[in-house]
MDTraj code that builds the backbone (N, CA, C; nanometers):
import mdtraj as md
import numpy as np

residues = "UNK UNK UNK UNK UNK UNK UNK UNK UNK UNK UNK UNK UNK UNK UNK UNK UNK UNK UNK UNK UNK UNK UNK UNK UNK UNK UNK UNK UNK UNK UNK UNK UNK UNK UNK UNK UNK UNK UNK UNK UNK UNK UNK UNK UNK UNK UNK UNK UNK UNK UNK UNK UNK UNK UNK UNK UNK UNK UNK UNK UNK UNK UNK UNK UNK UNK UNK UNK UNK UNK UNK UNK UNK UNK UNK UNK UNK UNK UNK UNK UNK UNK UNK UNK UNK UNK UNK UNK UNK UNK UNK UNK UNK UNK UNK UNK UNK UNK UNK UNK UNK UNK UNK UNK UNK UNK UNK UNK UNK UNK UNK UNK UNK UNK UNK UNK UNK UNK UNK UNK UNK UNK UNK UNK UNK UNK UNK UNK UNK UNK UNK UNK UNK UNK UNK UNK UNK UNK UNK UNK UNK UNK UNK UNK UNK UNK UNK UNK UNK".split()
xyz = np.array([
    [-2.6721, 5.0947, -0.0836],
    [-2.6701, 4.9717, -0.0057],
    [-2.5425, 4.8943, -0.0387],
    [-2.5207, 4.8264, 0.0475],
    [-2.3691, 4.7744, 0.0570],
    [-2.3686, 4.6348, 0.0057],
    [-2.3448, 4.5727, -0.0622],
    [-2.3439, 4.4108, -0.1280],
    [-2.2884, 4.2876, 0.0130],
    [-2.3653, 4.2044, -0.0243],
    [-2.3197, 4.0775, 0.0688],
    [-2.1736, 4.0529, 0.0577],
    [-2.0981, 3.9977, 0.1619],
    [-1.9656, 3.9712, 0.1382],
    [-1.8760, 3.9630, 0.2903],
    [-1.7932, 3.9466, 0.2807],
    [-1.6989, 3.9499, 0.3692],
    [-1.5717, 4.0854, 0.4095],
    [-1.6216, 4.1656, 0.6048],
    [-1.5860, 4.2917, 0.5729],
    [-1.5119, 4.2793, 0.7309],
    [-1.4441, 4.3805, 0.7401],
    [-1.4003, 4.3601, 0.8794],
    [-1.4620, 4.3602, 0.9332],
    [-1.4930, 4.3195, 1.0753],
    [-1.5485, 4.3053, 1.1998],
    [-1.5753, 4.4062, 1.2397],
    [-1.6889, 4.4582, 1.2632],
    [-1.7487, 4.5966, 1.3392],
    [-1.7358, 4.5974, 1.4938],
    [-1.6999, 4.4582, 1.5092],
    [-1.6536, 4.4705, 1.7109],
    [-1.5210, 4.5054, 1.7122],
    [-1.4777, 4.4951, 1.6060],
    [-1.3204, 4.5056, 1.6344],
    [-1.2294, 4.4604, 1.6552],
    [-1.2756, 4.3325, 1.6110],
    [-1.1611, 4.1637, 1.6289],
    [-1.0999, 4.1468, 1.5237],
    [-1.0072, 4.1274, 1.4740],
    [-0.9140, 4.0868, 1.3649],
    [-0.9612, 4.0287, 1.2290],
    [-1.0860, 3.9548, 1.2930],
    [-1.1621, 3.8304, 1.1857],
    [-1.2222, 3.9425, 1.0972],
    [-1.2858, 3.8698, 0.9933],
    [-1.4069, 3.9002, 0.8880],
    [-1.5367, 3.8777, 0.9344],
    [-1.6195, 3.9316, 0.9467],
    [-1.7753, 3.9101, 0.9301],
    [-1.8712, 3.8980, 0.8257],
    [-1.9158, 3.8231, 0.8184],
    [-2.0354, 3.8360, 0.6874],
    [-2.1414, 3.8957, 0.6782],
    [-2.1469, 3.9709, 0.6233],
    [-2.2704, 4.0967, 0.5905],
    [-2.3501, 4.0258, 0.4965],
    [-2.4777, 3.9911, 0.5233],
    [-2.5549, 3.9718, 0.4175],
    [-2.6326, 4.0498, 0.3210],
    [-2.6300, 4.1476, 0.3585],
    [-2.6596, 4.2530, 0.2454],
    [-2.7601, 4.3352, 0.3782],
    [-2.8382, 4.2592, 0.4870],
    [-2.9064, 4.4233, 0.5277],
    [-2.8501, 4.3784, 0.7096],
    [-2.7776, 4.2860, 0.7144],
    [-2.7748, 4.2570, 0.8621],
    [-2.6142, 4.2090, 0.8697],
    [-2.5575, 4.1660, 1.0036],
    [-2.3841, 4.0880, 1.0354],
    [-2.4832, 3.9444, 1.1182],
    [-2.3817, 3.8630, 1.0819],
    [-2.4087, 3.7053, 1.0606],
    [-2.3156, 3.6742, 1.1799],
    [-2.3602, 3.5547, 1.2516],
    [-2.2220, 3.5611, 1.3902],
    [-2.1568, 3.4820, 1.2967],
    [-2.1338, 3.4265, 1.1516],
    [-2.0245, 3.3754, 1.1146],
    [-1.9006, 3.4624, 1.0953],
    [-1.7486, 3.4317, 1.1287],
    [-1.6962, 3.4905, 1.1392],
    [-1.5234, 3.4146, 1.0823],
    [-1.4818, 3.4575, 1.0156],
    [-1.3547, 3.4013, 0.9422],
    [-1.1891, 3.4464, 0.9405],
    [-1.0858, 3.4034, 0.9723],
    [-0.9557, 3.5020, 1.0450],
    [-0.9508, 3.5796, 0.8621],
    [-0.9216, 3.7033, 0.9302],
    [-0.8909, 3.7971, 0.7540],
    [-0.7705, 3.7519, 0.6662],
    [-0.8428, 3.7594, 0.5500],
    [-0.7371, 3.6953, 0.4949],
    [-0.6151, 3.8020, 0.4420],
    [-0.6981, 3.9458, 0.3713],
    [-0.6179, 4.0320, 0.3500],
    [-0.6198, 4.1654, 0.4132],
    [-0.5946, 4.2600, 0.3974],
    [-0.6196, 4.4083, 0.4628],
    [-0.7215, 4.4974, 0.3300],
    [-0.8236, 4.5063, 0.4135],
    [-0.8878, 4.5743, 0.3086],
    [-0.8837, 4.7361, 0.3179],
    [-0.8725, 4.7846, 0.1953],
    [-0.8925, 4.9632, 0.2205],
    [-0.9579, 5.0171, 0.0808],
    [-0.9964, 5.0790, 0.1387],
    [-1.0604, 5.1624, -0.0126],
    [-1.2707, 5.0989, 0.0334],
    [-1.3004, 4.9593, 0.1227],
    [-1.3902, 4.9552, 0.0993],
    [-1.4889, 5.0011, 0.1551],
    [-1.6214, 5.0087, 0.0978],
    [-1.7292, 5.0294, 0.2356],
    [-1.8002, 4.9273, 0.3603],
    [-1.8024, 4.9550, 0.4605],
    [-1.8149, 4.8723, 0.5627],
    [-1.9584, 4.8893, 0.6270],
    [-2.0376, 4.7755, 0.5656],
    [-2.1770, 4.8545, 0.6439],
    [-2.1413, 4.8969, 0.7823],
    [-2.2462, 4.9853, 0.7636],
    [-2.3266, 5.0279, 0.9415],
    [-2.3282, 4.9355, 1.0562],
    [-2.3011, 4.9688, 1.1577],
    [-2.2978, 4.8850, 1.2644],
    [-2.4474, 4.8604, 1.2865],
    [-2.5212, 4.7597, 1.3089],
    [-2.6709, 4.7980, 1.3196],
    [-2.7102, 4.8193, 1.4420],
    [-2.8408, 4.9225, 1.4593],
    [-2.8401, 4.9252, 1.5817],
    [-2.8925, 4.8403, 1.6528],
    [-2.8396, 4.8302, 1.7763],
    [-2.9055, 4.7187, 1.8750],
    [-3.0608, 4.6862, 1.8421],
    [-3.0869, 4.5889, 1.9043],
    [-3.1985, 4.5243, 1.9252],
    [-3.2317, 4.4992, 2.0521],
    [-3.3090, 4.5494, 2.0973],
    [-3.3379, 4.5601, 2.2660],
    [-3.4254, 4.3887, 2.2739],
    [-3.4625, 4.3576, 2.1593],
    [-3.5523, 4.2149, 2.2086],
    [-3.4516, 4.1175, 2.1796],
    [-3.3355, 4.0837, 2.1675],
    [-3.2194, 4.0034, 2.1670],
    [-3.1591, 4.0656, 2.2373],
    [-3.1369, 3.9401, 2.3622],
    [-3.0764, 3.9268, 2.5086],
    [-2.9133, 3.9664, 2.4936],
    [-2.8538, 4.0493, 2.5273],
    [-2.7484, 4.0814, 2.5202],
    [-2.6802, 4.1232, 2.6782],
    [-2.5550, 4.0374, 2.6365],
    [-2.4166, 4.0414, 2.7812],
    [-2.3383, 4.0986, 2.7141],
    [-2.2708, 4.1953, 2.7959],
    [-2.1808, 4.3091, 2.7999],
    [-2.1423, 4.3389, 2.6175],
    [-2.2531, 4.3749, 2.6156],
    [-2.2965, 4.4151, 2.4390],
    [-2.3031, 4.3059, 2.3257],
    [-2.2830, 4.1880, 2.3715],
    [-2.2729, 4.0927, 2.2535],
    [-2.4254, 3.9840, 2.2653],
    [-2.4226, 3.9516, 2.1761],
    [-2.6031, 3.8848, 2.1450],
    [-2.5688, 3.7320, 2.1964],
    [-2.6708, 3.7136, 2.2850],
    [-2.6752, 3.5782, 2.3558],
    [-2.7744, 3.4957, 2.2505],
    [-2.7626, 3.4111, 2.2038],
    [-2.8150, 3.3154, 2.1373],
    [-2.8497, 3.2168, 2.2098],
    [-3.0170, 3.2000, 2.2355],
    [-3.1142, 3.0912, 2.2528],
    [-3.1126, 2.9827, 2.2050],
    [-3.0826, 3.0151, 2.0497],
    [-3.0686, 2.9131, 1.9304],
    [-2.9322, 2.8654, 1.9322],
    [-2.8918, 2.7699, 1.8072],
    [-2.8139, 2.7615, 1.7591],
    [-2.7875, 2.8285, 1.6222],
    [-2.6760, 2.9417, 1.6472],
    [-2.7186, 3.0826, 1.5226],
    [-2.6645, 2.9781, 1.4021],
    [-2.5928, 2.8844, 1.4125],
    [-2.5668, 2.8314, 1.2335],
    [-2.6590, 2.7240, 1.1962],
    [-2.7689, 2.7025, 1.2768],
    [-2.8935, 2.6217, 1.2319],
    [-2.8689, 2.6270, 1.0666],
    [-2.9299, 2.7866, 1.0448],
    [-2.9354, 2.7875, 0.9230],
    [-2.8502, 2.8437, 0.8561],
    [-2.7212, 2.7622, 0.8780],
    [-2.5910, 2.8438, 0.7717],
    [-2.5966, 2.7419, 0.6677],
    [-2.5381, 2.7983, 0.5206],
    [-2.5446, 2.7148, 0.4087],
    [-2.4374, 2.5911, 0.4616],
    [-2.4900, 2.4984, 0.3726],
    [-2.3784, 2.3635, 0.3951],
    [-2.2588, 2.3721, 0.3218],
    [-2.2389, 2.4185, 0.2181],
    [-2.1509, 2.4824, 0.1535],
    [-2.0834, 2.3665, 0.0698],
    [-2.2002, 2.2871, -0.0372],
    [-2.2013, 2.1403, -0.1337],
    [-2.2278, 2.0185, -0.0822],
    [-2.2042, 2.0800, 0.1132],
    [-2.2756, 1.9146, 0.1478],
    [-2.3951, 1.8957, 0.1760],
    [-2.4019, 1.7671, 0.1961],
    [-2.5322, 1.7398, 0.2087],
    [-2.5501, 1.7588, 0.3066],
    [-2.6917, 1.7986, 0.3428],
    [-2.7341, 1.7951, 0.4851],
    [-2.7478, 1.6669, 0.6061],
    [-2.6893, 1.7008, 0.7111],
    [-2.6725, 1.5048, 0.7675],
    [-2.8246, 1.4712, 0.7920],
    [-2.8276, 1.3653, 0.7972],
    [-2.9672, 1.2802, 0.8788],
    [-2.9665, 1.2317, 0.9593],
    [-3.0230, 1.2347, 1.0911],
    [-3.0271, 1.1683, 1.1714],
    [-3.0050, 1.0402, 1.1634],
    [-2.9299, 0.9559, 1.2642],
    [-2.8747, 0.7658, 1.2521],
    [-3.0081, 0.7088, 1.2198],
    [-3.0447, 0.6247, 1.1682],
    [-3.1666, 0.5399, 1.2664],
    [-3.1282, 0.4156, 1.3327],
    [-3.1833, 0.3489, 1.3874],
    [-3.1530, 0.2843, 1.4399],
    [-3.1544, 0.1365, 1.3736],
    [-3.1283, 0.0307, 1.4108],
    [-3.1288, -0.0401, 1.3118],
    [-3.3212, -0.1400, 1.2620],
    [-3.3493, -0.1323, 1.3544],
    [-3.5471, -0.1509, 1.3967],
    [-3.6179, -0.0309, 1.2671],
    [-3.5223, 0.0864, 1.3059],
    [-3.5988, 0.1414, 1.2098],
    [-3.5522, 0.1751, 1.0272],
    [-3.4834, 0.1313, 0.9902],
    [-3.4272, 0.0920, 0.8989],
    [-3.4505, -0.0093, 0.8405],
    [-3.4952, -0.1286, 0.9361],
    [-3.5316, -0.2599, 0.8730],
    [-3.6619, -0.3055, 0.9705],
    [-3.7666, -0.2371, 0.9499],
    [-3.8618, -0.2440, 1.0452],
    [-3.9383, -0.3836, 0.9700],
    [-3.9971, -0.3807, 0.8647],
    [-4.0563, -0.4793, 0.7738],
    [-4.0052, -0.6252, 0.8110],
    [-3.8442, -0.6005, 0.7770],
    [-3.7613, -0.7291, 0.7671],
    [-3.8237, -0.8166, 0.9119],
    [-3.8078, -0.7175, 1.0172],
    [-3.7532, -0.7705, 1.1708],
    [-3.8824, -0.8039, 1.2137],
    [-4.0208, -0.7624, 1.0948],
    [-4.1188, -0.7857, 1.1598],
    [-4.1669, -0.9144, 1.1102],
    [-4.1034, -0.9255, 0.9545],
    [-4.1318, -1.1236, 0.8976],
    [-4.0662, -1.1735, 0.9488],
    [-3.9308, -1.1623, 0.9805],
    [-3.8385, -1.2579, 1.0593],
    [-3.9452, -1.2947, 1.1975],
    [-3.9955, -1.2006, 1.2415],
    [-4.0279, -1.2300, 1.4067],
    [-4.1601, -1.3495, 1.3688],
    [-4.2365, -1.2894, 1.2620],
    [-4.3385, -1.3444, 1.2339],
    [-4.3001, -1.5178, 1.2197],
    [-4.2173, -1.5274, 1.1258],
    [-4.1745, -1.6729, 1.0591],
    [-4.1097, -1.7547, 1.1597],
    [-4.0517, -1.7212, 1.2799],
    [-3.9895, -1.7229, 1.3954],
    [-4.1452, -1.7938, 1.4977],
    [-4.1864, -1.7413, 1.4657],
    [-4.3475, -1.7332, 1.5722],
    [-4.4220, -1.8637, 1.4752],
    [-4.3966, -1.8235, 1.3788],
    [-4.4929, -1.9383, 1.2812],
    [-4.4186, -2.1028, 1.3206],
    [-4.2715, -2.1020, 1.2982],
    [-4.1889, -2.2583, 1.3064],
    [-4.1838, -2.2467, 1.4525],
    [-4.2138, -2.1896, 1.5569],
    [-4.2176, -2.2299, 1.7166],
    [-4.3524, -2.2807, 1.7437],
    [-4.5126, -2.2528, 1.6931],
    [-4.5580, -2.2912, 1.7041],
    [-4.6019, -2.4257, 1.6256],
    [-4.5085, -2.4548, 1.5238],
    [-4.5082, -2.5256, 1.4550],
    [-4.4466, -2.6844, 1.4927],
    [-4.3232, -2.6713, 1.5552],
    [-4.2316, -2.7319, 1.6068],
    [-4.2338, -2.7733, 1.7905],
    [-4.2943, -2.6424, 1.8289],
    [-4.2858, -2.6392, 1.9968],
    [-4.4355, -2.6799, 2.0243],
    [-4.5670, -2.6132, 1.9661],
    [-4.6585, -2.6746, 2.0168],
    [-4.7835, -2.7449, 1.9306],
    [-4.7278, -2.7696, 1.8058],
    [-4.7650, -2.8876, 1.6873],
    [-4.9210, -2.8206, 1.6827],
    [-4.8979, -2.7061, 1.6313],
    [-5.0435, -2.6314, 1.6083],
    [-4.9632, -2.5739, 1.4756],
    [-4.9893, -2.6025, 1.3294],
    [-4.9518, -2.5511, 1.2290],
    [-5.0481, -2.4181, 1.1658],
    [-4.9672, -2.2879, 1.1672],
    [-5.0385, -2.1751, 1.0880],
    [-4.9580, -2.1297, 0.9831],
    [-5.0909, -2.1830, 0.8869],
    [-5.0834, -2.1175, 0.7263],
    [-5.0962, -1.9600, 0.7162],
    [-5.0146, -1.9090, 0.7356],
    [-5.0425, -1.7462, 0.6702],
    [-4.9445, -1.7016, 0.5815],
    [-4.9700, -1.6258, 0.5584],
    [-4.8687, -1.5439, 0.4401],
    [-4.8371, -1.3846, 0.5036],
    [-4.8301, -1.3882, 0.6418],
    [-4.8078, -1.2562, 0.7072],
    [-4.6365, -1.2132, 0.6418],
    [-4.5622, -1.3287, 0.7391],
    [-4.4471, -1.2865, 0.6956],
    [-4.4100, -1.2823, 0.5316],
    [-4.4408, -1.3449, 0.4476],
    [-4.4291, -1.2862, 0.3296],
    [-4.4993, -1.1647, 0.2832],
    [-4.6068, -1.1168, 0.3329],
    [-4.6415, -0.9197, 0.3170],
    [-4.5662, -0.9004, 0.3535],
    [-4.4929, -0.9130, 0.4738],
    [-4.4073, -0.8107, 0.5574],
    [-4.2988, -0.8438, 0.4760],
    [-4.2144, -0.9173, 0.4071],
    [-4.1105, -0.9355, 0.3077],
    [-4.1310, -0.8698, 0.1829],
    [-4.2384, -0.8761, 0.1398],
    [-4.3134, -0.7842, 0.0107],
    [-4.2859, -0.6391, 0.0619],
    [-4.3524, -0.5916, 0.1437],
    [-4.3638, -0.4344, 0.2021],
    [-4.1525, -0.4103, 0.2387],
    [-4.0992, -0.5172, 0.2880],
    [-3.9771, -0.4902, 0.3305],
    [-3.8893, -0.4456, 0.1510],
    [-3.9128, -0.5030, 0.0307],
    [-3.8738, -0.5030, -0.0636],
    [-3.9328, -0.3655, -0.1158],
    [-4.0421, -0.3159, -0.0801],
    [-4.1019, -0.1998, -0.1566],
    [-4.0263, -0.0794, -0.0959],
    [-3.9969, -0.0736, 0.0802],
    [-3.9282, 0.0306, 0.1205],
    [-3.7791, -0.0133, 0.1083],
    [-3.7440, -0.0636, 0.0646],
    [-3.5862, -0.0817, 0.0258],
    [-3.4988, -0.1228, 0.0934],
    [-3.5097, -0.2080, 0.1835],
    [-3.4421, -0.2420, 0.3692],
    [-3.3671, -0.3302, 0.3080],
    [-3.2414, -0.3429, 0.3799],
    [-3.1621, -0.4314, 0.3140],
    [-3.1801, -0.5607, 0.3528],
    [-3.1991, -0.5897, 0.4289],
    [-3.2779, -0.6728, 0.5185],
    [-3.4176, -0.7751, 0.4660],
    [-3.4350, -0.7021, 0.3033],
    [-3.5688, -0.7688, 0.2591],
    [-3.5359, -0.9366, 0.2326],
    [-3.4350, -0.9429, 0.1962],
    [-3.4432, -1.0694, 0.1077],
    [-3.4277, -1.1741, 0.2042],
    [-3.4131, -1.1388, 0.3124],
    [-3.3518, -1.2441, 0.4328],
    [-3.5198, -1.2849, 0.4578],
    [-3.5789, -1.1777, 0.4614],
    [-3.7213, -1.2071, 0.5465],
    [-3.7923, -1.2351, 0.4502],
    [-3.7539, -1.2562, 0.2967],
    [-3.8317, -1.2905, 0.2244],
    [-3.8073, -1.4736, 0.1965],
    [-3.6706, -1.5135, 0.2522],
    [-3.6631, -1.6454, 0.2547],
    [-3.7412, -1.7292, 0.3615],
    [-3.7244, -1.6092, 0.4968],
    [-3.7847, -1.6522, 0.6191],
    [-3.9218, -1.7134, 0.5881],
    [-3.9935, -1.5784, 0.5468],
    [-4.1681, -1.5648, 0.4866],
    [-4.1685, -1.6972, 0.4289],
    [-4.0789, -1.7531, 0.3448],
    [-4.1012, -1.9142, 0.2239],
    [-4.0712, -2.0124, 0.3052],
    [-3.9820, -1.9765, 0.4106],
    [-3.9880, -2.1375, 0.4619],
    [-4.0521, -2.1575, 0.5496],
    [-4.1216, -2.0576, 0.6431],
    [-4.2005, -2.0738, 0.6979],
    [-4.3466, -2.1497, 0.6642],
    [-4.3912, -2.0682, 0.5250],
    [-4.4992, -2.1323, 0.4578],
    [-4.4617, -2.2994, 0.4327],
    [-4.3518, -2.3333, 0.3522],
    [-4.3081, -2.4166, 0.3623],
    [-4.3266, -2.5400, 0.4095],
    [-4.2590, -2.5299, 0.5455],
    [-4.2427, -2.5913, 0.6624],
    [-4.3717, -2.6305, 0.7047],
    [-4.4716, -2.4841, 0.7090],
    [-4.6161, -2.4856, 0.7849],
    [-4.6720, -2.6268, 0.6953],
    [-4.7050, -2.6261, 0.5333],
    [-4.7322, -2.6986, 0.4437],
    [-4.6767, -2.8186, 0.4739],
    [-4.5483, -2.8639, 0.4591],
    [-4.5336, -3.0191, 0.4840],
    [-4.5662, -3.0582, 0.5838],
    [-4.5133, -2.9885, 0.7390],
    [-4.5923, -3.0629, 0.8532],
    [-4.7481, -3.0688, 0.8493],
    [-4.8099, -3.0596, 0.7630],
    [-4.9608, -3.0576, 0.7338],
    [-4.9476, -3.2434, 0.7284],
    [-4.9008, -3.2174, 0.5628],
    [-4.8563, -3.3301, 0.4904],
    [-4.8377, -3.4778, 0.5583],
    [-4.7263, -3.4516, 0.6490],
    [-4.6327, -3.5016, 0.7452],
    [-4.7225, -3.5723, 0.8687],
])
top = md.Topology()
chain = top.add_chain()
for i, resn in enumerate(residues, 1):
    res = top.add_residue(resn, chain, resSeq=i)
    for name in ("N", "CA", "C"):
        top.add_atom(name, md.element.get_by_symbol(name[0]), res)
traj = md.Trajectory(xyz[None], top)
């Protein structure tokens, strides 16, 4: 059996192919040197259940899905910014809702919503916590003196 590595191209293109030890990889690299003396696996034989045009393998997939990253990290999807700071945007909205009804229709509510949601925003790590954790206090705050008041 032939070791994993990099061997000429069994189609016959100039590049290198990567043999993984029992199969050819569509990764493919310009040669760097002239090799002789080595062994070149076997061409394998076709595969009649991979769709093939004028002998070459049509890929459904994306064949480097699973190619190594080669030290990097793997990317992550963006998020968006809602979901990144979901907690925050949800005491802000809360404390927002608390001083409008507070101010706009002189009905004062005591809760401590937006401060959970500032608590929970601090536990998942949003950068966003500390803003909604001031929000959450002055809201209470505010709610408290216009009691007072």
């Amino acid at each position: 059996m032939v070791e994993a590595g990099w061997y000429p191209d069994p189609a016959g293109s100039p590049d290198e192919r990567w043999w993984d030890g029992t199969r050819w990889s569509p990764q493919t690299r310009p040669s760097s040197t002239v090799r002789t003396g080595y062994a070149t696996p076997a061409a394998p034989q076709p595969d009649y259940q991979t769709p093939q045009v004028y002998g070459q393998p049509v890929y459904t997939q994306n064949p480097y899905q699973n190619s190594p990253s080669y030290g990097f990290p793997a990317s992550q999807p963006q998020l968006s910014f809602y979901r990144r700071n979901r907690y925050s945007v949800m005491a802000l909205g809360f404390a927002f809702l608390y001083l409008v009804l507070a101010f706009g229709a002189h009905f004062v509510v005591i809760g401590i919503v937006p401060v959970l949601m500032a608590f929970r925003a601090f536990r998942a790590g949003e950068r966003m916590a500390p803003l909604a954790a001031v929000a959450g206090g002055l809201a209470i705050l505010i709610g408290l003196l216009s009691l007072v008041g």
